[in-house]
Short mmCIF file of the C-alpha atoms (twelve columns), coordinates in Angstrom:
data_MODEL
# 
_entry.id   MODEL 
# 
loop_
_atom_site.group_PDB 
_atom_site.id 
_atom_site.type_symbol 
_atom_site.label_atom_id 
_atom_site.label_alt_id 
_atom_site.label_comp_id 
_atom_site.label_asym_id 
_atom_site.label_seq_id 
_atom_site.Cartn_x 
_atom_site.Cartn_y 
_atom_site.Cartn_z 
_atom_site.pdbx_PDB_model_num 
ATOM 1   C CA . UNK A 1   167.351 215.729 223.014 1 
ATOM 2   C CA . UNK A 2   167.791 219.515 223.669 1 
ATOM 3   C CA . UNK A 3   169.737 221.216 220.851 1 
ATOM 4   C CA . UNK A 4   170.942 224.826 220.651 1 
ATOM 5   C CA . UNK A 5   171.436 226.582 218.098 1 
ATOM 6   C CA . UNK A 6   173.796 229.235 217.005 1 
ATOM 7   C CA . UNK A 7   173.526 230.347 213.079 1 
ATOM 8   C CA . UNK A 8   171.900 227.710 211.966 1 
ATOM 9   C CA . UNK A 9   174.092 225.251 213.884 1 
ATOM 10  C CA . UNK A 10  173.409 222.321 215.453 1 
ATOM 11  C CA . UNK A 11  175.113 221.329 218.615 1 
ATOM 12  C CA . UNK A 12  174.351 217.584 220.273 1 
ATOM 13  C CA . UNK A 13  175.560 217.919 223.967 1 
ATOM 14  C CA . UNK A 14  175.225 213.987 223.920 1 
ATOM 15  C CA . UNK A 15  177.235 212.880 221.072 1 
ATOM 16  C CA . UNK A 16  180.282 215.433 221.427 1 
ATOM 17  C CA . UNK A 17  180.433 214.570 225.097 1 
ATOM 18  C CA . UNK A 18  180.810 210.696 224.755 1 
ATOM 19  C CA . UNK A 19  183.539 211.714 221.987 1 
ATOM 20  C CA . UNK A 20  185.401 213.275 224.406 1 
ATOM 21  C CA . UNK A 21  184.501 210.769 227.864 1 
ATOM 22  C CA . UNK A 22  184.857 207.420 225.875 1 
ATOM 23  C CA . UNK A 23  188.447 208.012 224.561 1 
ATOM 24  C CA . UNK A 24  189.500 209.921 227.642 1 
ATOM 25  C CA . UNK A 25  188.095 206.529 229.987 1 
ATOM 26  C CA . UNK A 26  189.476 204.303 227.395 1 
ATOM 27  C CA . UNK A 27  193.181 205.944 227.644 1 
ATOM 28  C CA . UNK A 28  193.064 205.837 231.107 1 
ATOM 29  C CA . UNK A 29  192.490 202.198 231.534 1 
ATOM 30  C CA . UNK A 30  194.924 201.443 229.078 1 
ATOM 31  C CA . UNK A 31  197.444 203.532 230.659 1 
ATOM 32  C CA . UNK A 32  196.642 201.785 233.976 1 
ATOM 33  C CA . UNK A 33  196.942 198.819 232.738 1 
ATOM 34  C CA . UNK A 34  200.285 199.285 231.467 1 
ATOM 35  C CA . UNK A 35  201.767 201.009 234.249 1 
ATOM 36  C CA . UNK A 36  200.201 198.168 236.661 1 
ATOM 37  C CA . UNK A 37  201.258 195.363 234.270 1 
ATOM 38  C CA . UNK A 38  198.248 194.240 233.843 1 
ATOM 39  C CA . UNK A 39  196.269 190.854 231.904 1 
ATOM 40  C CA . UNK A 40  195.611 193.344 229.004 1 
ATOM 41  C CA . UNK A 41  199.867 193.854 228.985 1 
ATOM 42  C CA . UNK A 42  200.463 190.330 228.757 1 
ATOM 43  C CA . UNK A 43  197.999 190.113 225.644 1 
ATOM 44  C CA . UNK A 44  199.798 193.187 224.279 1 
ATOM 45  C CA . UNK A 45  202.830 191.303 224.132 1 
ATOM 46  C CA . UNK A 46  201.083 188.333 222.538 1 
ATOM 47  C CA . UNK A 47  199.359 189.741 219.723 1 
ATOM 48  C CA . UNK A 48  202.484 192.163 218.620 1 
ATOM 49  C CA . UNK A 49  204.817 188.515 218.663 1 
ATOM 50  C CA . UNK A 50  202.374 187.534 216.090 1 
ATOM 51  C CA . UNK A 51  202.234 191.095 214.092 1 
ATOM 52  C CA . UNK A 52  205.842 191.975 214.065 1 
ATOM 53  C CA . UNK A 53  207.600 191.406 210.791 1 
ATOM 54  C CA . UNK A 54  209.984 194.009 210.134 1 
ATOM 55  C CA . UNK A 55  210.638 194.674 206.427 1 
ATOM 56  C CA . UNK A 56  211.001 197.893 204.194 1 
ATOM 57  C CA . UNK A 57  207.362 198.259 203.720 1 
ATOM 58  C CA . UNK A 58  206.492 198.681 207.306 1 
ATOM 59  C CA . UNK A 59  209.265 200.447 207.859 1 
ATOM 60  C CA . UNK A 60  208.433 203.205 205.331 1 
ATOM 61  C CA . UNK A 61  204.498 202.956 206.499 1 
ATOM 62  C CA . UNK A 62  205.881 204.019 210.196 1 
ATOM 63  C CA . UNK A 63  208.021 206.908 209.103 1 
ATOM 64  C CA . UNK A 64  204.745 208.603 208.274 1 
ATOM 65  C CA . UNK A 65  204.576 209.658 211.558 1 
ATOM 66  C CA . UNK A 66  207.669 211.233 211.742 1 
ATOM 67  C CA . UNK A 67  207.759 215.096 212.070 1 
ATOM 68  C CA . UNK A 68  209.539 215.380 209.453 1 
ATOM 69  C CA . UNK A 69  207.198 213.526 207.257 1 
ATOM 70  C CA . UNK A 70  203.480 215.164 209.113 1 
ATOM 71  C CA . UNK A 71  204.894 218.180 210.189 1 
ATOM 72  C CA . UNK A 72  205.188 220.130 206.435 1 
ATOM 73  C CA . UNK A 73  202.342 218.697 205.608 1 
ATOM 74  C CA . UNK A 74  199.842 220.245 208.138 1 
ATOM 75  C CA . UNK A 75  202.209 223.368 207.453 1 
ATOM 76  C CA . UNK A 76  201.097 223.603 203.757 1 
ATOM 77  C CA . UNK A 77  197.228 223.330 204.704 1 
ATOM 78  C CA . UNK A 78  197.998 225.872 207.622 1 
ATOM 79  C CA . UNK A 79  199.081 228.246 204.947 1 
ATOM 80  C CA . UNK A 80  196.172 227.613 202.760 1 
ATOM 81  C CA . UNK A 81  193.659 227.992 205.008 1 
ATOM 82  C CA . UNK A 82  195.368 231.174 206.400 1 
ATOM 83  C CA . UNK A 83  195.610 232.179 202.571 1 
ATOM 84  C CA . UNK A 84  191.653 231.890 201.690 1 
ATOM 85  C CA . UNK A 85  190.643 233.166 205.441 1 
ATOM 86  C CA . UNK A 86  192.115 236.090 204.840 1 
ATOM 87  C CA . UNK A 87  191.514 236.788 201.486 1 
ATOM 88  C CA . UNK A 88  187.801 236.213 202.465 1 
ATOM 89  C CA . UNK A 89  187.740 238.682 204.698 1 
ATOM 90  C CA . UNK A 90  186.878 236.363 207.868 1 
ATOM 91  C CA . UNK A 91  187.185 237.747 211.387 1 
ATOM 92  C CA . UNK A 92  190.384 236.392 213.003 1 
ATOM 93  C CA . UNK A 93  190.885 234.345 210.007 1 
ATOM 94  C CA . UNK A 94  194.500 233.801 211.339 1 
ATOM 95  C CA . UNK A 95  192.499 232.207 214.801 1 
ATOM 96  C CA . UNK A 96  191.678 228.672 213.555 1 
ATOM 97  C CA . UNK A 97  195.177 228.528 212.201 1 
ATOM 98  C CA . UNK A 98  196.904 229.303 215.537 1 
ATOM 99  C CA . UNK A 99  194.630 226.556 217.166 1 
ATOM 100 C CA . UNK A 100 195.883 223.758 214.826 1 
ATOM 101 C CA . UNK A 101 199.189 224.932 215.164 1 
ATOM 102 C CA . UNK A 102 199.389 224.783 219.088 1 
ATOM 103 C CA . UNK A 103 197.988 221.525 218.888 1 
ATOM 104 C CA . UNK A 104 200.374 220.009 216.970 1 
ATOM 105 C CA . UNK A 105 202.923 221.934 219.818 1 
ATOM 106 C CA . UNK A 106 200.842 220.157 222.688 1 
ATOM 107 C CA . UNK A 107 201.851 216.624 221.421 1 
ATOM 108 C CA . UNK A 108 205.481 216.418 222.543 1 
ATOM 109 C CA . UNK A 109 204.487 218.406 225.705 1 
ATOM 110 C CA . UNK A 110 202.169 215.827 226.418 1 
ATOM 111 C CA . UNK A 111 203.584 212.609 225.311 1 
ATOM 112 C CA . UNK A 112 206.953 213.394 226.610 1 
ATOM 113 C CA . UNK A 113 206.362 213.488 229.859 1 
ATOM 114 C CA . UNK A 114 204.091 210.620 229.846 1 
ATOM 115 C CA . UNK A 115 207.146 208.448 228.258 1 
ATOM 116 C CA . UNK A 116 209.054 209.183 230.931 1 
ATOM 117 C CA . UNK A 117 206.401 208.410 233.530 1 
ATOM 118 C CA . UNK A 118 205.324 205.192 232.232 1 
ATOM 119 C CA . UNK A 119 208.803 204.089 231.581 1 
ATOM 120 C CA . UNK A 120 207.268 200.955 229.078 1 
ATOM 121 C CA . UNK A 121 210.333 198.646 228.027 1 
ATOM 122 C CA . UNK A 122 210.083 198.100 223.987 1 
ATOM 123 C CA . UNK A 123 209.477 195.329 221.995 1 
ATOM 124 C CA . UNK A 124 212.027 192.511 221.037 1 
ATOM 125 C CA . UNK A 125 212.899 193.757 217.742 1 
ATOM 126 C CA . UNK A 126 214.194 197.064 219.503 1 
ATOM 127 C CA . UNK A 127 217.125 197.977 221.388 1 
ATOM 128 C CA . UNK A 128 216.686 198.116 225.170 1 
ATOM 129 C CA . UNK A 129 215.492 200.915 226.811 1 
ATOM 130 C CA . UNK A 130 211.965 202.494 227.893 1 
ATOM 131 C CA . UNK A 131 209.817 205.385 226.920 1 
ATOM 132 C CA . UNK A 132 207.379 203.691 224.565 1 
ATOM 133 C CA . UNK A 133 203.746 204.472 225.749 1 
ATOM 134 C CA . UNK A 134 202.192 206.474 224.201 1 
ATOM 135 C CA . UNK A 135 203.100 206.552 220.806 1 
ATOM 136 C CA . UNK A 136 205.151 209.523 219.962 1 
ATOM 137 C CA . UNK A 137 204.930 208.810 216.391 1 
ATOM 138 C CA . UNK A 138 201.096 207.967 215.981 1 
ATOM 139 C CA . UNK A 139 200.008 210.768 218.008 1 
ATOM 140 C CA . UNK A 140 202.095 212.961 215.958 1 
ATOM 141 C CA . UNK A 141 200.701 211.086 212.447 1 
ATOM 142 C CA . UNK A 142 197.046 211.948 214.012 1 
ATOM 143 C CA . UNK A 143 197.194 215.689 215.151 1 
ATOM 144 C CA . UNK A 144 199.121 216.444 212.075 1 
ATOM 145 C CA . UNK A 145 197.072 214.819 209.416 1 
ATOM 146 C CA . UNK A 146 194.102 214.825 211.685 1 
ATOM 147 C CA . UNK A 147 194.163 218.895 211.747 1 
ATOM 148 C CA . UNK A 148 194.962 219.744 208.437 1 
ATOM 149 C CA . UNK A 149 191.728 217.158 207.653 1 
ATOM 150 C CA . UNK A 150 189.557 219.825 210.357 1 
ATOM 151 C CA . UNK A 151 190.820 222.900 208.618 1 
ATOM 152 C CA . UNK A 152 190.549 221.854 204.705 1 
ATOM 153 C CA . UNK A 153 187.202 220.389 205.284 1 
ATOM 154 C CA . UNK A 154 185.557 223.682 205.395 1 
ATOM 155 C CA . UNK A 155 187.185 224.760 201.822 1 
ATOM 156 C CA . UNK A 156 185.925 221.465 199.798 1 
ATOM 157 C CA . UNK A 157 182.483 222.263 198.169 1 
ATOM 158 C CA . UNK A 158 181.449 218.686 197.523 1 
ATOM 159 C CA . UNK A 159 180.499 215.686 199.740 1 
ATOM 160 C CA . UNK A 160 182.673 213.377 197.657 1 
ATOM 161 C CA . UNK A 161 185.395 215.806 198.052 1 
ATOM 162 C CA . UNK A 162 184.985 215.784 201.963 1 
ATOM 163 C CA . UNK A 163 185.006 211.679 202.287 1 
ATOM 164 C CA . UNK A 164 187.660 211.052 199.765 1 
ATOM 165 C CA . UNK A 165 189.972 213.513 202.289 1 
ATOM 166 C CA . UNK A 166 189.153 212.153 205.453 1 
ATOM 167 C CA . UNK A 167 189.812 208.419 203.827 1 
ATOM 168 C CA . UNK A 168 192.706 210.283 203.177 1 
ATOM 169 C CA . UNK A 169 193.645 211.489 206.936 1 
ATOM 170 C CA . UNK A 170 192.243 207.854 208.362 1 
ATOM 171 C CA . UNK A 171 194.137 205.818 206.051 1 
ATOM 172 C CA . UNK A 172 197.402 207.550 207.020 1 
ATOM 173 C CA . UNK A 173 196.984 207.347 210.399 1 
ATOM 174 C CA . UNK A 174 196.140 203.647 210.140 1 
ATOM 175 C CA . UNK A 175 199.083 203.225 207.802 1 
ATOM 176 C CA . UNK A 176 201.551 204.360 209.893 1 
ATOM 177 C CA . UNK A 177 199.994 202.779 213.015 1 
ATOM 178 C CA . UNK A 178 200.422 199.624 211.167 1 
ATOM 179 C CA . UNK A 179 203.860 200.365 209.962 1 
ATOM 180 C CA . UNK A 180 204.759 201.014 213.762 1 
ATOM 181 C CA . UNK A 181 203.580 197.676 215.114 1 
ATOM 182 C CA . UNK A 182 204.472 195.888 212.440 1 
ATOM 183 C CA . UNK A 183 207.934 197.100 212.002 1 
ATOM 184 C CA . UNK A 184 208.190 196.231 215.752 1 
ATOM 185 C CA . UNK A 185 208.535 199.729 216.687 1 
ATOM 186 C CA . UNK A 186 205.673 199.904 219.069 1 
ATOM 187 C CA . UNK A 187 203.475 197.615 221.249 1 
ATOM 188 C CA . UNK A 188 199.577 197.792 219.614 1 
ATOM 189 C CA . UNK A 189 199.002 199.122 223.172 1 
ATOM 190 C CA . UNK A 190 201.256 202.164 222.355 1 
ATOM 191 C CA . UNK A 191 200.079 202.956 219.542 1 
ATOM 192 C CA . UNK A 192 195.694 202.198 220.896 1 
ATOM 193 C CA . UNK A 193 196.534 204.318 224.036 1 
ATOM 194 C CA . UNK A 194 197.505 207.515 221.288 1 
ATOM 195 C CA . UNK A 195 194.475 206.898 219.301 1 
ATOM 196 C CA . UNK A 196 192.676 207.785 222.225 1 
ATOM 197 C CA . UNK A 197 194.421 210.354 223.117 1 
ATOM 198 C CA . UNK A 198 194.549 212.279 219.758 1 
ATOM 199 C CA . UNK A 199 190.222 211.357 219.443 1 
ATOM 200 C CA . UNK A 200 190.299 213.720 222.996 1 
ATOM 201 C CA . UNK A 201 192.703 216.939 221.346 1 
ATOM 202 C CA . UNK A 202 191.130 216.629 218.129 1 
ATOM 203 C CA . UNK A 203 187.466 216.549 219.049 1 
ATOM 204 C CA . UNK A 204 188.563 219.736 221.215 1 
ATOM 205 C CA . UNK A 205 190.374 221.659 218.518 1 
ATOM 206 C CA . UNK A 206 187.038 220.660 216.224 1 
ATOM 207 C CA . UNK A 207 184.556 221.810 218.869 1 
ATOM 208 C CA . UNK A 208 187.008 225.331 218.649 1 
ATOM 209 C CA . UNK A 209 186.812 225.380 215.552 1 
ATOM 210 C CA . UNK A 210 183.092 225.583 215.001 1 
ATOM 211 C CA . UNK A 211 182.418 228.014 217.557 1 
ATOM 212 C CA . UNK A 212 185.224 230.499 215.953 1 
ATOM 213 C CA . UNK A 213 183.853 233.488 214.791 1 
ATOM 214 C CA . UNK A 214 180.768 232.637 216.292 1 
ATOM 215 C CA . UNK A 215 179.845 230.844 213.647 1 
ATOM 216 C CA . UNK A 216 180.385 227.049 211.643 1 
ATOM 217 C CA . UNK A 217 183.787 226.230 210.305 1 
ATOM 218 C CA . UNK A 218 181.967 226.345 207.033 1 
ATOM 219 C CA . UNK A 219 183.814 228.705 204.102 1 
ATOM 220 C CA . UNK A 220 182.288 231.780 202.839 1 
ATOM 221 C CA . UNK A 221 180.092 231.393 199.777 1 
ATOM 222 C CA . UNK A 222 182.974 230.784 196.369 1 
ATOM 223 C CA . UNK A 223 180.827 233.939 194.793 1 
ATOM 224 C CA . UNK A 224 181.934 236.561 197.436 1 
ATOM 225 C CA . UNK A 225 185.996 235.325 197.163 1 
ATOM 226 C CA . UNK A 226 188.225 237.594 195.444 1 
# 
């Protein structure tokens, strides 16, 4: 498998481009299939009249997604990491920063229209109307807690550090995907057709991230920080 490298880096054209062509395909058939009413629809609507149960628990597990809940958040670790770049001394330390936040800005430019598009009814335990694919509030839960995950990795010096924060990121995302279908906000297609969507933006703002500064989105060595 040809690799290049680039200070000491790695990069695996294989792997990184089936993380970006496997959720991409995936999204698309799912969107197809909702917008053509398709057999995976109908089994949509099965499986969430067996998951929905809406209760305070779910109900509180869904509102992580909201921007009110993800949004400050992924501001705080913005600010860190904009903190220690700088302080470090990195080339465009403020770059990586930007990128996250623009991200996070592309969600309800993409989603929105796409709501409006597909037009999806919602489920019985919500009031009529349409707009529910994709998942505002997952995609929202993923980007945010996804790209503060990207950006803070860097900063942690230990491997146990790394995993217990990206448990972290994947069991919020998961939490509040749960709290969404079972709360009966969301079809599991909704909230399956986000996933994918968020695996495409965040494998792109990751693949940005390691070529900034021409170099890995490692930090700079704790003995050389101020």
């Amino acid at each position: 498998m040809p690799i290049s490298a680039n200070r000491g880096r790695a990069v695996l054209p294989g792997p990184v481009a089936l993380l970006l062509a496997a959720p991409a395909v995936l999204f698309g058939l799912i969107t197809w299939q909702v917008a053509a009413d398709g057999p995976l629809v109908g089994l949509d609507e099965r499986l969430s009249r067996v998951l929905v149960n809406p209760d305070r628990c779910s109900e509180l597990l869904a509102d992580l997604g909201n921007v009110q809940a993800a949004v400050p958040l992924l501001a705080l670790a913005l600010g860190y990491v904009a903190v220690r770049r700088r302080r470090a001394g990195t080339d465009r330390w403020w770059l990586p920063v930007v990128a996250a936040a623009l991200l996070m800005v592309l969600v309800p430019a993409l989603i929105v229209p796409l709501k409006a598009l597909m037009a999806r009814p919602g489920t019985p335990a919500e009031p009529p109307g349409t707009g529910y694919y994709p998942s505002g509030h997952t995609a929202t839960a993923a980007v945010a807690y996804g790209s503060a995950t990207l950006l803070l990795l860097p900063w942690l010096r230990t491997p146990l550090a790394r995993r217990t924060l990206i448990t972290l990121c994947a069991a919020l995302v998961l939490a509040a995907s749960y709290g969404l279908v079972r709360r009966g906000y969301h079809w599991p297609l909704d909230v399956a057709g986000s996933w994918c969507l968020c695996t495409v933006l965040l494998t792109s703002l990751w693949l940005f991230l390691r070529r900034d500064s021409g170099g890995a989105t490692r930090a700079p060595d704790a003995r050389r920080l101020p």
